[in-house]
Each structure stands twice: as C-alpha cells, then as structure tokens.
C-alpha positions as CSV (number, residue, x, y, z in Angstrom):
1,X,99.8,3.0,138.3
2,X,97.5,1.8,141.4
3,X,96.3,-2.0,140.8
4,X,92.8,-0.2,140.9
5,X,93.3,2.4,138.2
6,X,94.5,-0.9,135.7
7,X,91.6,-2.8,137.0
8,X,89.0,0.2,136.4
9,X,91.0,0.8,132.8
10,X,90.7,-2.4,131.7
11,X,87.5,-4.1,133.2
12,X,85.6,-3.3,130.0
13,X,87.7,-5.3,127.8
14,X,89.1,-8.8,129.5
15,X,85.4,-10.1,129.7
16,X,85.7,-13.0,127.0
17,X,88.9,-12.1,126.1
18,X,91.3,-14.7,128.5
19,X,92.9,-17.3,126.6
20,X,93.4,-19.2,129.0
21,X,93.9,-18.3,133.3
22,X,97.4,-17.6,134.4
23,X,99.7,-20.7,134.3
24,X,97.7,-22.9,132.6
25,X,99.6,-23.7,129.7
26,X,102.6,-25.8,130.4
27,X,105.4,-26.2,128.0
28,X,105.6,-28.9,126.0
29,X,108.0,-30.0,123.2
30,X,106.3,-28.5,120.2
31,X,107.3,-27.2,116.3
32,X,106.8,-23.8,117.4
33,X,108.7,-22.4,114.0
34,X,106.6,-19.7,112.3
35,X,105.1,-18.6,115.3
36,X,105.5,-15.0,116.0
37,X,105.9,-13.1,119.2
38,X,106.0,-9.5,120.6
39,X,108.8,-8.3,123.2
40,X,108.8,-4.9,124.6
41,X,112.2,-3.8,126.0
42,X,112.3,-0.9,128.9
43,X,116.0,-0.3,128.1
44,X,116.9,1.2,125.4
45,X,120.2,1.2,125.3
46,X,120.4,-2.7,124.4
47,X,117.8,-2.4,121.8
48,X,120.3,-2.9,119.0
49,X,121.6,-6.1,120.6
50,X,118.1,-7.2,121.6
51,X,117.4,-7.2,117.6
52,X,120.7,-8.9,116.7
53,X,120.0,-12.0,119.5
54,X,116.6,-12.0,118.0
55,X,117.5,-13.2,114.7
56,X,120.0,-15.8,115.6
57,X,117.3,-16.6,118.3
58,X,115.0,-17.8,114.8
59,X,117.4,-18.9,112.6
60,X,117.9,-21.3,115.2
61,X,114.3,-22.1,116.6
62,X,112.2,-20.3,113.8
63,X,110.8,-18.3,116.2
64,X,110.3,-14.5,115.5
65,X,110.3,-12.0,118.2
66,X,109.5,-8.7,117.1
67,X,111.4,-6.2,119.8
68,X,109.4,-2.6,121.0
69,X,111.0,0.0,122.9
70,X,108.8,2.1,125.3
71,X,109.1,3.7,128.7
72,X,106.3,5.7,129.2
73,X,104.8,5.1,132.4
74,X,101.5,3.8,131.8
75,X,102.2,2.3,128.1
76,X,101.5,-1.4,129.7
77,X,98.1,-1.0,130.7
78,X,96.7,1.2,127.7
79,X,97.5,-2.2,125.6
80,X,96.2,-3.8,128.1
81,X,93.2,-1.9,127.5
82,X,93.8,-2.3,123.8
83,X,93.5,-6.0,123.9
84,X,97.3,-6.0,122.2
85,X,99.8,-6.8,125.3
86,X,103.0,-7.8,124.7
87,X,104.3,-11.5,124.6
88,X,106.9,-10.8,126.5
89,X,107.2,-7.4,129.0
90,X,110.1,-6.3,130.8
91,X,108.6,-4.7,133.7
92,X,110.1,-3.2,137.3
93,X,109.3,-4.6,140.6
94,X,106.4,-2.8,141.3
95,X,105.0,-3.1,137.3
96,X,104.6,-7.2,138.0
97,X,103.1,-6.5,140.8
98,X,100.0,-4.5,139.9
99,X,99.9,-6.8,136.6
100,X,100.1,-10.5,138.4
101,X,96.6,-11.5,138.0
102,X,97.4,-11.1,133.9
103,X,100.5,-12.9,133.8
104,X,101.9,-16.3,133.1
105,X,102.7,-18.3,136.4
106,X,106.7,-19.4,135.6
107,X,106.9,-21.3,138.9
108,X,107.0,-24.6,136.9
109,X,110.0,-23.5,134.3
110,X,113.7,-25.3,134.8
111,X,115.7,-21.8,135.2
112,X,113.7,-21.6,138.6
113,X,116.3,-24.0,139.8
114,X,119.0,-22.0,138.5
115,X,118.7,-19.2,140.3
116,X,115.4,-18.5,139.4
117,X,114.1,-19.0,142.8
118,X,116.3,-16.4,144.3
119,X,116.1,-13.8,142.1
120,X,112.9,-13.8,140.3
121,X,109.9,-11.9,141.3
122,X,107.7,-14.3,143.6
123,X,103.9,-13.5,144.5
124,X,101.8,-15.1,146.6
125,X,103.8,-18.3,146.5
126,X,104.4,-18.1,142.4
127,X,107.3,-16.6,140.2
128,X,105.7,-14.1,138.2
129,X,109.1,-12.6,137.2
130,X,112.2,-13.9,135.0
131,X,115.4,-12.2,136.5
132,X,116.5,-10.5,133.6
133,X,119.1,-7.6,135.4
134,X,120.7,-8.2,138.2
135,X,122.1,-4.8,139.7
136,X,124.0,-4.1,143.0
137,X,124.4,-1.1,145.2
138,X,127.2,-0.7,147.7
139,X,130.7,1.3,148.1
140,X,132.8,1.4,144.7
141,X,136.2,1.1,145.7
142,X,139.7,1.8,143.5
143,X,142.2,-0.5,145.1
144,X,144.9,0.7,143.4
145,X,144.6,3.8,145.0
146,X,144.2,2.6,147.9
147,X,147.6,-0.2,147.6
148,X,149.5,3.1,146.4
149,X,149.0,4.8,149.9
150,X,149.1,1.7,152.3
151,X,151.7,-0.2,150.6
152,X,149.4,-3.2,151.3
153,X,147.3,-5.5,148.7
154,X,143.6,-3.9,149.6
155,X,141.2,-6.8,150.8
156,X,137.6,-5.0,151.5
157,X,136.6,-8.0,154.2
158,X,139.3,-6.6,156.5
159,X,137.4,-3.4,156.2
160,X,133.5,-4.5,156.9
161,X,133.0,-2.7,160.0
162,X,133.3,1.3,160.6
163,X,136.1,1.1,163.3
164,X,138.2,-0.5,160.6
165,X,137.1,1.3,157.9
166,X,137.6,4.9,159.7
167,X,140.8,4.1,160.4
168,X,141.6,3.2,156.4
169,X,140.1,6.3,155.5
170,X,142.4,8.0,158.3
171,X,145.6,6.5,156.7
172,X,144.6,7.1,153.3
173,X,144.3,10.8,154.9
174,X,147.7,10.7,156.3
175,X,148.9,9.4,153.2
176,X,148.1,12.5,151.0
177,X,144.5,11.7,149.7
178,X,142.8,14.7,151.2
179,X,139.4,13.6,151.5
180,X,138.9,9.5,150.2
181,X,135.1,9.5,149.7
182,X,133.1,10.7,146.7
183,X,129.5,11.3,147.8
184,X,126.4,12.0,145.5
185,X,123.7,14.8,146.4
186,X,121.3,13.7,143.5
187,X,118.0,12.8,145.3
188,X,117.9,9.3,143.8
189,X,121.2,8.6,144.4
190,X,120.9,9.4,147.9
191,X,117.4,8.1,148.5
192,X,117.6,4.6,146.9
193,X,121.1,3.8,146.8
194,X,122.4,5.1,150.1
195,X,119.8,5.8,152.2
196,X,117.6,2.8,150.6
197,X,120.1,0.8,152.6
198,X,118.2,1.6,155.5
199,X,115.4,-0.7,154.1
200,X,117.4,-3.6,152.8
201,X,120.7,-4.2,155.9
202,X,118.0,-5.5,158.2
203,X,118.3,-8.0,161.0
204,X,119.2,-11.0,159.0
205,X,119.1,-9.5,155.2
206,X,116.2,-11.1,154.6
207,X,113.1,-9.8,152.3
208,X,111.0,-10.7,155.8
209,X,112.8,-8.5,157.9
210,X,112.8,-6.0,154.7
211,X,109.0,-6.1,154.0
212,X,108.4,-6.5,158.3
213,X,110.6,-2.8,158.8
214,X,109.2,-0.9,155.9
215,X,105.3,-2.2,156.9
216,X,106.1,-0.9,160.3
217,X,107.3,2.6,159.0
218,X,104.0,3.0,157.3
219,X,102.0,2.3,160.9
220,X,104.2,4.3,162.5
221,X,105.9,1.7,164.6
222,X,109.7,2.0,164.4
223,X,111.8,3.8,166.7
224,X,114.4,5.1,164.5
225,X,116.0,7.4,166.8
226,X,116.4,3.7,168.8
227,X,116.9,1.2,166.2
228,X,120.0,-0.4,166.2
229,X,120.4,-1.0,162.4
230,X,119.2,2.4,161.0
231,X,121.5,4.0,163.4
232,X,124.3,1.9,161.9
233,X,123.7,3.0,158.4
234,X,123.6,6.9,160.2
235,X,126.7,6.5,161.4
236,X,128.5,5.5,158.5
237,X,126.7,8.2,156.3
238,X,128.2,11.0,158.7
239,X,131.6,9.2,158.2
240,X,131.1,9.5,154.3
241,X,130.1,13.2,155.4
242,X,133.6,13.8,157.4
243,X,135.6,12.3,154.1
244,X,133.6,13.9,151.3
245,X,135.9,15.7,148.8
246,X,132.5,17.8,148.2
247,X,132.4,18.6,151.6
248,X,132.7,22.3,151.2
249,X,129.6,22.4,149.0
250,X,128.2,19.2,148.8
251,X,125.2,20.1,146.7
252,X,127.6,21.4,144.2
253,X,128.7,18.0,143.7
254,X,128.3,16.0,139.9
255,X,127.7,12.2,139.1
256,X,130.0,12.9,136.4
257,X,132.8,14.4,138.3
258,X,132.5,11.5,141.2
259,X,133.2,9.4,138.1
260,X,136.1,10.7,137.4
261,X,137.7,11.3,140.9
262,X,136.7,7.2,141.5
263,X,138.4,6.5,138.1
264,X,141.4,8.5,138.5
265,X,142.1,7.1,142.4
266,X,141.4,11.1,143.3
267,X,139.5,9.3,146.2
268,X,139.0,5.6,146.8
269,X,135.5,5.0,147.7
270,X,132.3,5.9,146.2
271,X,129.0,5.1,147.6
272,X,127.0,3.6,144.0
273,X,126.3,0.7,142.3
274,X,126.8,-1.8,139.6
275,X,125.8,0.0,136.4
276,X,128.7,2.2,137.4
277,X,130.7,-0.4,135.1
278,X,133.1,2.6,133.5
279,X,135.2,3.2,136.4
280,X,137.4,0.4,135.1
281,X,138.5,2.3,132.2
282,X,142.2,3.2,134.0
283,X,142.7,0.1,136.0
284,X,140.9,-3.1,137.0
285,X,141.6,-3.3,140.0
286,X,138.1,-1.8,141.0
287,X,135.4,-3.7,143.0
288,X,132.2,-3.0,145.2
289,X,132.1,-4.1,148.7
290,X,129.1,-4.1,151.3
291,X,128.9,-1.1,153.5
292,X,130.6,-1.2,156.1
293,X,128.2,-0.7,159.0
294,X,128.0,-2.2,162.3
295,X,124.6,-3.6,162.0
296,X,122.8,-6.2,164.8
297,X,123.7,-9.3,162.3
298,X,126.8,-9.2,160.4
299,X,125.5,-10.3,157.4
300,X,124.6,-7.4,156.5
301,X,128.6,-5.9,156.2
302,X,129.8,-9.2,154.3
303,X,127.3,-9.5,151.8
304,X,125.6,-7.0,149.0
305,X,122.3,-6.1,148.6
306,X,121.2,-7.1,145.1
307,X,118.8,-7.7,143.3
308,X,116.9,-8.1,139.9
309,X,115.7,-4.5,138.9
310,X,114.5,-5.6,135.4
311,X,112.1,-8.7,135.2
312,X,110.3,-10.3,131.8
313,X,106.9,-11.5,132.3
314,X,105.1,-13.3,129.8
315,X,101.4,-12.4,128.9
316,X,98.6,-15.2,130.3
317,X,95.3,-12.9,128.9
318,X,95.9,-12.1,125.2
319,X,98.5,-14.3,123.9
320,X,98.0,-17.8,122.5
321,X,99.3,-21.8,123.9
322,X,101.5,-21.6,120.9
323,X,102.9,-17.8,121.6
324,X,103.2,-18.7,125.3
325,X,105.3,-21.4,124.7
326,X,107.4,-19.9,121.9
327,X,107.7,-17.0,124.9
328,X,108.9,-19.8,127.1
329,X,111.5,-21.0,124.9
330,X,112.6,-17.8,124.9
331,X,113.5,-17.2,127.9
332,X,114.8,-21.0,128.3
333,X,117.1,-20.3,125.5
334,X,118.7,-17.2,127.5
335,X,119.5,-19.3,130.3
336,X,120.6,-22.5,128.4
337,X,122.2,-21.8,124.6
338,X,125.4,-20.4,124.3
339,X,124.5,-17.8,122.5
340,X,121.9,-16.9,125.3
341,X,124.6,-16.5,127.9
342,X,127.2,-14.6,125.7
343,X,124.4,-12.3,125.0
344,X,123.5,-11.8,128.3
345,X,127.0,-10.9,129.9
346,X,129.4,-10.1,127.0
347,X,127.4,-8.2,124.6
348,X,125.2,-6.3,127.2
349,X,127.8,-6.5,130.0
350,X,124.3,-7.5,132.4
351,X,125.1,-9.7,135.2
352,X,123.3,-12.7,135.1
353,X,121.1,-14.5,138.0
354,X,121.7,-17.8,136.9
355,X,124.4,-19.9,138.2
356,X,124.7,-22.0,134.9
357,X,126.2,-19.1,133.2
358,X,129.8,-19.4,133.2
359,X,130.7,-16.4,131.2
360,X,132.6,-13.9,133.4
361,X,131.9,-10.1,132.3
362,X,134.6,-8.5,131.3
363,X,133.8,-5.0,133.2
364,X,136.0,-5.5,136.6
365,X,132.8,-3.8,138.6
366,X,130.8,-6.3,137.0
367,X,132.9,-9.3,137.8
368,X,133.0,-8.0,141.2
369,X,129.2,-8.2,141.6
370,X,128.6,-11.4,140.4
371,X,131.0,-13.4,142.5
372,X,128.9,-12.2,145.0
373,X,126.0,-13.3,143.0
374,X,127.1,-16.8,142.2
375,X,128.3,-17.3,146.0
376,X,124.9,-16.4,146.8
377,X,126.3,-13.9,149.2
378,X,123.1,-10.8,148.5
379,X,120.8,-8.9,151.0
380,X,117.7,-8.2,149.7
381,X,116.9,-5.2,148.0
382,X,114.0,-3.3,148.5
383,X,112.4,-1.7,145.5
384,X,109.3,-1.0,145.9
385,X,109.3,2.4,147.1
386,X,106.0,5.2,146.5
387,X,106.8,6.8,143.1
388,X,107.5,10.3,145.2
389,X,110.1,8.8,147.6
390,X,113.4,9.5,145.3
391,X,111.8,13.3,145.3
392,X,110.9,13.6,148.9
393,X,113.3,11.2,150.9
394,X,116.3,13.0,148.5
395,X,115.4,16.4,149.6
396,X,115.6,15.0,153.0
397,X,118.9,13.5,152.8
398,X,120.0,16.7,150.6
399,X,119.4,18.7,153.9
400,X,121.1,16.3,155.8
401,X,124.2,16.1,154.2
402,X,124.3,19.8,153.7
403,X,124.1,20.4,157.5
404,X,120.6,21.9,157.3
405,X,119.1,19.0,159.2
406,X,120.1,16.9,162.5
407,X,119.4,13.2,162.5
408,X,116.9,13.6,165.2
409,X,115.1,15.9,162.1
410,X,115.8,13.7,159.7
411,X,114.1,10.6,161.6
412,X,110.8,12.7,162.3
413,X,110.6,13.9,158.4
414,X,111.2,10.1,157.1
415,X,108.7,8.8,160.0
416,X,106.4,11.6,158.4
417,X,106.6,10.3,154.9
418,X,106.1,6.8,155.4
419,X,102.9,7.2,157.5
420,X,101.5,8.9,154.5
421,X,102.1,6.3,152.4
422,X,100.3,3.3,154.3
C-alpha cells in the first residue's frame, strides 16, 4: 500500500493518540517483568518455534510476547487504523518504508554495531529495521558432481568470470553431464532472483549505484543496449540458456524437479538462493557462489548479493515506554543470550546478520551464505520492486528464455516498464 493510501486510512485516528514521537524513548535498565507485548510474525512456518522461544524468552525476563501470524497484504495499516498495532512487526523492505514516520528509531540500540549497521533497514539517516532474515541469491552449485567429472577439488573463485566458467560447463559436458545448468521459468524466479541481478551487480555493489541505476530506469536514462554491467548479466543468462537441461521446453520446467536434478548432481549449477537449504539432503558438499559475470568492478563476481528480506520494527504510536522497552529487550536478547542465537540459526536454520553469533547452521547452503556474511563480502540487494514487476518483468524473461524475444526486445519492454513506474 501507497504511503498516501496509509496516511488517508489512518489520519482520522493518530490525532491525540501518539505516545510519544518516534525514538523518543531510550532504553533504560528497568523491571520490565509483567509487561506484556504483541509480535506479529509474516512467516509462518516458524510460528511454532517463535512460541517456544517466547516462553523461555519470560521465564527468563518475565516478559510475555504474545506471537500473531498474518500475511494479508494490508493487515498492518487496518490496525493501524484500529489504534491496536503490534509491539513488534516483522515487515518487508518496502512495508518499513511506507510505515517509518510510525516507528521506533533503533539507530541508538548496541546490535547496530554488530551488524546492525549493514543490514538493517536505514531511512533518512536512521535504522528503522532490525535484520531479522538474512537471505542470498546466486548460482547453487553441487561440488560433488562437479569433483566426480573434473577429478579436481571444485573451488568456485577459480570460476568468477564467464570465460572460466564456460569452459567448466564445457568439461562437465565432455565429461557426460549433458546439460550442467538447471534454470527456472517461474516469473519470480526469473524476475527477482536472476534478472534482479541486473539491479543489484552494479558498478561498485553498492546500494548508491543500486538506488542511482534503478532511479535512472524510471526517467528513462539508461542505455541498456550499451551498459556494460547489464550486458554482463545478459551474457551469462544466454550461457545458462546454452546449458539448460530444460532447454527443449523451458517453460515446461518445475522448481521441484530443478531440486531434484541440483540434489542428485543430475546438473551442477542452479541459478537460486539461500532458502533453497534442502539440496544438502545427499551430500554437503553444496555451496552458492556469485555469478559469474564479467562486470565493470569485479566485486560484483567475488561477492553475493544479500540482504535482510524480513525486518522487525517496533511500534513508536500506540505502544507504551514500558512496552517499547520490553520490545527492545527483545530484540537485544536475540542478538546477545544464548538461547537467542541458537534460536535464530539452529532451530529456524535463518542466517543471522550479526557477527556475534557464533553458531554455524547446520544446512551446508546455509553455512555457505554466511561466511560470506560474516566476511562481509555482500552486494546489495535491491528489493524494492513495484508490486507488478515479478508478473510483468517474468513474462518478459519467460519470452526471453523461450526464444520468443531478442535482447534488443527485451531491453525496449523492461525500459517500458520502468518508465511507468516513476
């Protein structure tokens, strides 16, 4: 929802409402036991665990967090509009965004210098956002099927540019794996996590260059069909074109069958990302590596774009001191107590932003994206996309990759779509 849809919703009921303006309450060593605070959780899958860490959280503290599930997209504001918001919101990029001027400014909490700073959601100078998921999208890679073929122990930095990595994929095809590379066609896979490259492996990595590229797409500005670093990230899409074992028909392709070639060294590379944590089931010796393209900077082939794609934010309108700062023990405890950081990595196999943490996952995909993390070797990652690019920008790539479409065709309809969405 539009910033000026929540501001027309709930205009008629902040007046006299505000406890206190964002970032006013500072935390402060308190008895907080007995106070009670609200959570809402955008993924359900860990809303079993969430409960579970939410009791030892007030056996310990005395501190009860009541835990909501709901993903409906505009369930934030209407309790907004209530006068009943959460405590505690996990929220996407976007969702802090068009919320900032109600939230709690977090700038001032000590996980900030734990990795807080890199990976939480900063606005206008203040952190708004406490990096809750950390998530990855680059080339999956089975290196045992790989070492099987070569005879060689697989080391993906000897493979960051395309020259190098062609020629792997040509020796793998020499070798007897017909065609090494599982590619996608579901629009969001191909619009965010391959394509969506496009927005993030720029120039130095940066979120500047990032935010620069995509504001000049929406003026009309870039020269695709000349820019160095977009044509990069074509090239190495028509290479995972060449080697696609659902080349024949490559609409007819399934995330579930990808899986399964990935997993069972039927091919050795798939374009995806970190939540892809099952393709360990056969072997470990599975990682992620950056794509390999030969962009301007070489940063962009030697480290992953990453990024926090769930953030908690903590109410500043509704909620009270004494709930704030409960809220922000909270979130201190998930950073600092041992139970925390189990909870974070082992139970709910999430990769952590914060480089206190030493708990290593125990998925070998997952392990694979934090040492990245942790060596703070990450390209930004774009995410805030229009709600119709998945949709639109898929279709497009879903042409492309079927042969429908040219890349001179494909520039022109992506120009297109961005201009409308200035």
């Amino acid at each position: 929802m539009s910033k000026k849809a929540i501001a027309l919703l709930m205009a008629g009921c902040m007046a006299g409402s505000m406890v206190a303006p964002a970032g006013t309450v500072m935390a402060q060593e308190s008895d907080l036991s007995g106070t009670k605070i609200t959570f809402l959780n955008t993924k359900t899958e860990i809303q079993d665990y969430l409960e579970d860490m939410g009791a030892a959280f007030k056996e310990e503290t005395g501190i009860e967090v009541e835990f909501y599930t709901n993903t409906e997209e505009n369930h934030i504001t209407e309790k907004y509009a209530a006068g009943e918001p959460y405590t505690i919101m996990m929220m996407d990029y976007p969702d802090v965004a068009d919320y900032q001027e109600y939230l709690y400014d977090l700038s001032g909490e000590k996980w900030i210098g734990d990795g807080g700073s890199q990976y939480g959601l900063t606005l206008d100078g203040k952190v708004y956002g406490f990096p809750f998921v950390i998530e990855a999208m680059g080339l999956i890679y089975n290196a045992d099927a790989i070492e099987k073929i070569t005879g060689e122990t697989f080391n993906w930095e000897d493979y960051s540019n395309l020259e190098a990595f062609k020629g792997l994929l040509d020796k793998l095809v020499e070798g007897g794996m017909e065609s090494p590379v599982a590619l996608n066609q579901d629009d969001w896979s191909l619009a965010s996590h391959v394509f969506g490259q496009a927005y993030c492996a720029r120039e130095d990595g940066s979120e500047e260059a990032s935010l620069a590229f995509v504001d000049g797409l929406k003026k009309g500005e870039e020269d695709l069909a000349n820019d160095e670093d977009f044509n990069a990230l074509m090239d190495l899409i028509d290479v995972y074109m060449e080697y696609n074992i659902n080349k024949d028909d490559p609409l007819s392709a399934t995330y579930d069958m990808n899986d399964e070639y990935l997993k069972e060294g039927t091919v050795a590379f798939w374009p995806n990302g970190s939540w892809a944590t099952d393709v360990s089931e056969l072997t470990d010796n599975v990682g992620i590596m950056p794509y390999p393209m030969d962009t301007k900077d070489e940063v962009n082939a030697h480290n992953l774009v990453s990024g926090a794609t769930k953030m908690l934010a903590v109410d500043a309108a509704y909620s009270s001191e004494d709930e704030q700062k409960a809220a922000l023990e909270f979130l201190n405890w998930l950073v600092y107590s041992d139970y925390g950081q189990k909870f974070m990595v082992n139970t709910c196999s999430l990769i952590t932003a914060f480089s206190n943490n030493t708990q290593e996952p125990e998925a070998a995909l997952s392990a694979s994206v934090a040492s990245f993390v942790k060596n703070g070797s990450s390209v930004y990652w774009y995410q805030a996309m229009p709600s119709d690019h998945n949709t639109v920008v898929g279709a497009i790539l879903q042409k492309y990759i079927s042969g429908d479409m040219d890349r001179d065709e494909l520039i022109s309809e992506v120009s297109d779509y961005w201009k409308n969405h200035e």
